[in-house]
C-alpha positions as CSV (number, residue, x, y, z in Angstrom):
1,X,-38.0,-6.5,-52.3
2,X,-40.1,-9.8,-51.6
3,X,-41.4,-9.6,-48.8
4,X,-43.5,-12.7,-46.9
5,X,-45.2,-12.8,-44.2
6,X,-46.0,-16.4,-42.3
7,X,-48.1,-16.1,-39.9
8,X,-49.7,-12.3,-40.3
9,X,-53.1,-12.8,-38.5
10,X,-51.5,-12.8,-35.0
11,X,-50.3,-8.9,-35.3
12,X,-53.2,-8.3,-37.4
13,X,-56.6,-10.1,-37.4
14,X,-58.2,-7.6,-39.6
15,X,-58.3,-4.4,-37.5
16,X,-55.0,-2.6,-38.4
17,X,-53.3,-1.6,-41.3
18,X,-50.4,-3.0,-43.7
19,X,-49.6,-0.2,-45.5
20,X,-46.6,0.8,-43.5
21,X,-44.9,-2.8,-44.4
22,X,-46.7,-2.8,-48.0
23,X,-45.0,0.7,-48.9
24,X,-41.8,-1.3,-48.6
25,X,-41.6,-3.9,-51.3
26,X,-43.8,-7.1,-52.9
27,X,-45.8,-8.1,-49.8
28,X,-47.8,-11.3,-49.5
29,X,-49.8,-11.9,-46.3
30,X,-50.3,-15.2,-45.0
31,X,-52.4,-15.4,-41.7
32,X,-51.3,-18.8,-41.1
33,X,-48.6,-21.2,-42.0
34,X,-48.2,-24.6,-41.4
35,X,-44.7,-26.0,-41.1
36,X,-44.5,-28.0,-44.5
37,X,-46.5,-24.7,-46.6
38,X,-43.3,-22.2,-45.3
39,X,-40.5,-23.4,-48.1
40,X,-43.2,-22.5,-50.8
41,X,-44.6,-20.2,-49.8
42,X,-41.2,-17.9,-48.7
43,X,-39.2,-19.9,-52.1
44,X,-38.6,-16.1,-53.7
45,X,-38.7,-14.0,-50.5
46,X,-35.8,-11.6,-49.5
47,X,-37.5,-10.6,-46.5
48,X,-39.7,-13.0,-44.0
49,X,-42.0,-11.6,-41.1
50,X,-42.6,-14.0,-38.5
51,X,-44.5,-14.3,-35.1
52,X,-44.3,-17.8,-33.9
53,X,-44.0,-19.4,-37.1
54,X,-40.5,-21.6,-36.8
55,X,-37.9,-21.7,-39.2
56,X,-35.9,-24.0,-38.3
57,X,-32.1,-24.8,-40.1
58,X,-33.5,-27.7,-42.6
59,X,-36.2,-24.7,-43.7
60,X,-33.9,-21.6,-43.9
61,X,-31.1,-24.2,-45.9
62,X,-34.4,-23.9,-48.9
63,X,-34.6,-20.2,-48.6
64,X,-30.9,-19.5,-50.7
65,X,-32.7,-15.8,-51.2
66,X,-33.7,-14.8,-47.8
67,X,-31.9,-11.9,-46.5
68,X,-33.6,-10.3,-43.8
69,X,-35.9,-12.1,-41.0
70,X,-38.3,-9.8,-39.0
71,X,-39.7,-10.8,-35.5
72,X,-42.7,-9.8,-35.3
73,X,-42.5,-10.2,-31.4
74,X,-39.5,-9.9,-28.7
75,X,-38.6,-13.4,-28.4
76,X,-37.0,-15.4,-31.1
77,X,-36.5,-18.6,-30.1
78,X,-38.6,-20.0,-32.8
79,X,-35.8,-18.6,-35.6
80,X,-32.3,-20.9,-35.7
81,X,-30.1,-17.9,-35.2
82,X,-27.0,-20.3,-35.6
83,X,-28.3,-21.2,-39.1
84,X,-29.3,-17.3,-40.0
85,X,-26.2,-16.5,-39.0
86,X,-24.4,-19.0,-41.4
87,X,-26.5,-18.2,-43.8
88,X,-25.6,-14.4,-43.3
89,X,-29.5,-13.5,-42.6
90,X,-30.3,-10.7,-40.8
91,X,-32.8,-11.3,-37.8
92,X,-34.6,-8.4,-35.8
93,X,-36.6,-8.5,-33.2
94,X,-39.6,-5.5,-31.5
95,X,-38.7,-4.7,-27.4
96,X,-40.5,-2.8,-25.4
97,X,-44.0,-2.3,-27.6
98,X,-46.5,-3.8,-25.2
99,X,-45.0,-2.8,-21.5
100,X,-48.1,-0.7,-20.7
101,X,-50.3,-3.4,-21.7
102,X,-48.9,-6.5,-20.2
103,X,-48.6,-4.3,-17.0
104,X,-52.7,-3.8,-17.6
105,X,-53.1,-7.5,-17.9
106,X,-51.2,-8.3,-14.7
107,X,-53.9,-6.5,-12.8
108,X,-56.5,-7.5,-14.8
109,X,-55.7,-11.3,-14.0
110,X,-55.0,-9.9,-10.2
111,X,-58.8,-8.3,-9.6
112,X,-60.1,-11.0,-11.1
113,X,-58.7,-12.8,-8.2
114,X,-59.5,-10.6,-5.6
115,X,-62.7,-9.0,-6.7
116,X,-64.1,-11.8,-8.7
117,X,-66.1,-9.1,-10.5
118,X,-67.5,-11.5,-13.5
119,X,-68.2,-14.2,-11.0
120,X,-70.5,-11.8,-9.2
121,X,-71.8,-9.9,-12.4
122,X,-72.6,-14.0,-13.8
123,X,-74.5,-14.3,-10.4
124,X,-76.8,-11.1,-10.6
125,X,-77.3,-12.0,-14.2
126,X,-78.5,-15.5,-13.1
127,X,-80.9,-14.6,-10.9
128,X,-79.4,-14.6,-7.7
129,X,-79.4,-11.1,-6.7
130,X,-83.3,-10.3,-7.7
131,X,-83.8,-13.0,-5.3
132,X,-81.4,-12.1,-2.3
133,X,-82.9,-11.4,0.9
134,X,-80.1,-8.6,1.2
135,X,-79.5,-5.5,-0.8
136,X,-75.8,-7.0,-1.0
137,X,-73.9,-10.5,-1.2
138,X,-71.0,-11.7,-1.9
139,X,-69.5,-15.2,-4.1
140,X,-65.9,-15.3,-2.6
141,X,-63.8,-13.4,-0.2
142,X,-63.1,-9.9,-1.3
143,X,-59.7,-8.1,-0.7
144,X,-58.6,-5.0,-0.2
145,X,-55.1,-4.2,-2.5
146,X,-53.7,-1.6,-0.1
147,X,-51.1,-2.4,2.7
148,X,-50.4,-5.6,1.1
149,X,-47.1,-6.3,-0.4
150,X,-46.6,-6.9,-4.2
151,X,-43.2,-9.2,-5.0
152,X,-41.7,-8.7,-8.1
153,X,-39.7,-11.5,-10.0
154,X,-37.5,-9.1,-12.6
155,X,-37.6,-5.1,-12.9
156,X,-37.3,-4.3,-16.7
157,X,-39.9,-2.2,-18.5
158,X,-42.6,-4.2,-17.4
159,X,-41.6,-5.2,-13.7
160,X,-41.3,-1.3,-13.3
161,X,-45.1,-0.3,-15.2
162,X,-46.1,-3.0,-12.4
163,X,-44.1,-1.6,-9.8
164,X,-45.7,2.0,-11.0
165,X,-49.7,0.5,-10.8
166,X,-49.0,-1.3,-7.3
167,X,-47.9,1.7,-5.6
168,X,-50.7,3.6,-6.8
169,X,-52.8,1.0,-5.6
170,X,-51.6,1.9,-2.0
171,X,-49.3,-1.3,-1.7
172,X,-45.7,-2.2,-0.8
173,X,-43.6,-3.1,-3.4
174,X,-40.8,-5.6,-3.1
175,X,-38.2,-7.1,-5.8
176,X,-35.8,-9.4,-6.6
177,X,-33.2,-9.2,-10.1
178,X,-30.1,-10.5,-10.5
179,X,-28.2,-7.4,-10.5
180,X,-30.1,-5.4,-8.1
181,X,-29.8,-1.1,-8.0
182,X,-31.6,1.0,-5.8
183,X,-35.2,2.2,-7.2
184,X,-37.2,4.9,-5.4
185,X,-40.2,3.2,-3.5
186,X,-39.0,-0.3,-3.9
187,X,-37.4,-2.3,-1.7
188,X,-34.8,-5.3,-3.0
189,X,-34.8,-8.2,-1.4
190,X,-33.3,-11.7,-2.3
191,X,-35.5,-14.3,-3.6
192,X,-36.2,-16.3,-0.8
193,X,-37.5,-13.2,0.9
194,X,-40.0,-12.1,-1.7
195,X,-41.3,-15.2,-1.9
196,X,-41.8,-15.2,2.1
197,X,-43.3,-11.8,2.8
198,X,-45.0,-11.5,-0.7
199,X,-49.1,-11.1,-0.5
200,X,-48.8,-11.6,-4.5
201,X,-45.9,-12.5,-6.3
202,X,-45.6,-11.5,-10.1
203,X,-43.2,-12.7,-12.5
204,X,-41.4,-10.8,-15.1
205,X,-38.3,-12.2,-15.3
206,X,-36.5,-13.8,-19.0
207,X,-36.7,-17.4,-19.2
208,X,-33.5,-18.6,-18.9
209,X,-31.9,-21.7,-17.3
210,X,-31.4,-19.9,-14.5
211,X,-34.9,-18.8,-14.1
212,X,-36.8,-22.0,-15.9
213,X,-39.4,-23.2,-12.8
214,X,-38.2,-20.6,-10.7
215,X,-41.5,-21.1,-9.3
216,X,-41.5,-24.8,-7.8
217,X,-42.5,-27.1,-4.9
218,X,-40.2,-25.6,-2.4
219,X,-40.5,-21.7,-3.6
220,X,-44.4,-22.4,-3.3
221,X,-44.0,-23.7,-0.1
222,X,-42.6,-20.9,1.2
223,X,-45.2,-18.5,0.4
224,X,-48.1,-17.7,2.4
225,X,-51.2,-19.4,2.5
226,X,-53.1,-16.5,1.3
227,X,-50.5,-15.2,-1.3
228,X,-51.2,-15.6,-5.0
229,X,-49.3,-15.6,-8.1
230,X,-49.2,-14.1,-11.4
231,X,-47.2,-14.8,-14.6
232,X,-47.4,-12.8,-17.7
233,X,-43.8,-13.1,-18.2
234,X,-43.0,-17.1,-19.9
235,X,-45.3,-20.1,-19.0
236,X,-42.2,-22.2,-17.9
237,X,-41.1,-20.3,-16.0
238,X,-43.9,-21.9,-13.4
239,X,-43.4,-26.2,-12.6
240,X,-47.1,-26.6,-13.5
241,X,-47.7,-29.9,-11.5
242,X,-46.1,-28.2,-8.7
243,X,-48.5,-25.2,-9.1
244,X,-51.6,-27.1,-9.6
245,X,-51.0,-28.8,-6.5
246,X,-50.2,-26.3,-4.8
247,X,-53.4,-24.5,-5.4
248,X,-55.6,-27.9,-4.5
249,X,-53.8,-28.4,-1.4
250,X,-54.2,-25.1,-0.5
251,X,-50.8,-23.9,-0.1
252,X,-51.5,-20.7,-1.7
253,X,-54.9,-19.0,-2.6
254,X,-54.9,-18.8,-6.0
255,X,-53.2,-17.8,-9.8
256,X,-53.8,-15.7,-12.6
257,X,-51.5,-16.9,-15.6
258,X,-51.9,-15.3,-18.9
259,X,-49.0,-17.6,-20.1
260,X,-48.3,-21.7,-19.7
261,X,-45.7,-24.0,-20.8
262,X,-47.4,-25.2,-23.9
263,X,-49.7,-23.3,-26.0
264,X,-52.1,-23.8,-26.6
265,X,-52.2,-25.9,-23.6
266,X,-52.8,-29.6,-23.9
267,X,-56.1,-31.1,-22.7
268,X,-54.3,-33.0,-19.7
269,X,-52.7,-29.7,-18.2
270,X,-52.9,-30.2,-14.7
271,X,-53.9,-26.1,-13.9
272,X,-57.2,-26.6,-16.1
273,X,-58.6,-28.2,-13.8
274,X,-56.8,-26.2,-10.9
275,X,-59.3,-24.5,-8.3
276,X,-58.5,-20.5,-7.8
277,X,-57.0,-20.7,-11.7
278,X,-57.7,-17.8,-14.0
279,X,-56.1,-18.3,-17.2
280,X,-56.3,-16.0,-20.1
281,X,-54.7,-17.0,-23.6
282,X,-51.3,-15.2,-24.1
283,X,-53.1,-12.2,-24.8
284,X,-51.5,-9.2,-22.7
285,X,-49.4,-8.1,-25.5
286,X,-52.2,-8.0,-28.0
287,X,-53.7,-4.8,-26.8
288,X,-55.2,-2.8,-29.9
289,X,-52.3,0.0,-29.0
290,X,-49.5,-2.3,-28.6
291,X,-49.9,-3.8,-32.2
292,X,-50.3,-0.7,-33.9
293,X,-47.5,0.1,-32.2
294,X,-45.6,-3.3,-33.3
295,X,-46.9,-2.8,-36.8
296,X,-45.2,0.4,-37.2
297,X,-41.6,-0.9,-35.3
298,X,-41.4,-4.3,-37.5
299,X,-41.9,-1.4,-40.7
300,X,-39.3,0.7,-39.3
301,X,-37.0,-2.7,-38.7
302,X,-37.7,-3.7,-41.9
303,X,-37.0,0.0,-43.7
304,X,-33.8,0.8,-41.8
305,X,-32.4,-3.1,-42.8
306,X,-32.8,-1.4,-46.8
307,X,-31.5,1.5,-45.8
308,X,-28.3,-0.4,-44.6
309,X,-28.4,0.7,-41.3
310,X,-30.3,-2.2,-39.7
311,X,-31.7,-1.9,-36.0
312,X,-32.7,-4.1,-33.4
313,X,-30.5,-6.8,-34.6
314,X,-30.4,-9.8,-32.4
315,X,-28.5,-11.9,-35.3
């Protein structure tokens, strides 16, 4: 089999291992593909791996040979799956690789908030604490996790790692889904209530129409002044003017987004320039672990789609 892969250097910059997808057919590795290099480059391939790379209905209509498209990722929105369906293509797709990770990430971007640990570490190594008065000083305001209330925007496998690391940090968890079910040590609330009584609200919901700027003028209004917000989940799921202002005018304390609307993000995004901002580039997933882990799944995807017995199918 022929397979091609588009856009390799996002699962694998260097430090893992192809042999597991190698082992299974005629593999050439692209790290990058630009739009008008994918036709050529995929004219003979049976098999495509793709991250983010799109293929689009004009470019699967020059592929007559393709057969099998593998995600290399959870989200697909980048494949037309009306087109690979026409075209009788199978498309899979890798759930569930990175939940402990992104989970990390989410409190990662949330100490960074309340601890400001390299602020401080950037101020000893300036100078500032050789020539302190004290024996201690602080940057910001420092807070203390426990007894404050964590709100959760979705429960799936990474809500519930979230849930998991919040509780152990001595907080209350709260959370809002759409079909709501009883979960030991979590109390379900509706939305407008988690956005009220939340000390830090964390989003890790699907973007869907329903959910696209769930976060908004009036949902940030509602929160509390000192509350801050977290999204590892989808970047639009936030309205990012909305946000911005919200953190310049003080309605709420501050943001750690791992995720925007565009990305990379243009130079005129407003929450660049956003005080109480930490922004980290769409890299919670990309744990060393959690793409070793995606490296084996999108080989087993790949093998069992040979075997006849495809899995994971989103086509």
């Amino acid at each position: 089999m022929n397979i091609v892969i588009l856009d390799g250097y996002t699962l694998n910059p260097g430090d893992l291992d192809w042999t597991a997808v190698s082992e299974l057919g005629n593999v050439k590795i692209y790290d990058r593909s630009k739009p008008e290099e994918i036709v050529e480059r995929a004219s003979n391939a049976e098999a495509i791996l793709v991250n983010k790379a799109v293929l689009s209905a004009a470019t699967l209509s020059q592929l007559p040979k393709l057969k099998y498209i593998g995600v290399t990722a959870t989200g697909y929105n980048n494949i037309d799956m009306e087109a690979a369906k026409k075209q009788g293509i199978v498309v899979t797709n890798v759930k569930a690789y990175s939940s402990a990770s992104v989970a990390q990430q989410t409190f990662a971007l949330l100490l960074a908030l309340v601890n400001r640990v390299e602020t401080h570490s950037q101020s000893v190594f300036a100078g500032e604490w050789a020539s302190s008065q004290d024996f201690s000083y602080s940057k910001s305001p420092l807070t203390e996790l426990a007894g404050k209330t964590m709100g959760l925007i979705g429960l799936g496998d990474i809500g519930s790692n979230v849930a998991e690391i919040a509780l152990a940090f001595g907080m209350k968890v709260i959370a809002y889904r759409k079909h709501p079910k009883p979960v030991q040590g979590i109390e379900m609330v509706s939305l407008e209530a988690l956005f009220k009584n939340s000390d830090v609200v964390s989003l890790h919901c699907p973007l869907t129409e329903e959910t696209k700027e769930i976060v908004n003028k009036n949902s940030l209004a509602s929160m509390k002044p000192g509350a801050l917000l977290l999204n590892t989940g989808r970047g639009p799921l936030i309205n990012e003017h909305d946000l911005a202002e919200a953190l310049t005018n003080g309605t709420i304390a501050g943001a750690g987004l791992d995720v925007l609307s565009v990305e990379p993000p243009k130079n005129d995004n407003p929450l660049l320039s956003a005080p109480n901002c930490v922004i980290t580039p769409h890299v919670a997933w990309a744990t060393f672990e959690a793409r070793q882990r995606l490296m084996q799944l999108t080989a087993d995807n790949l093998q069992t789609f040979q075997n006849g017995s495809p899995v994971n199918v989103v086509s």
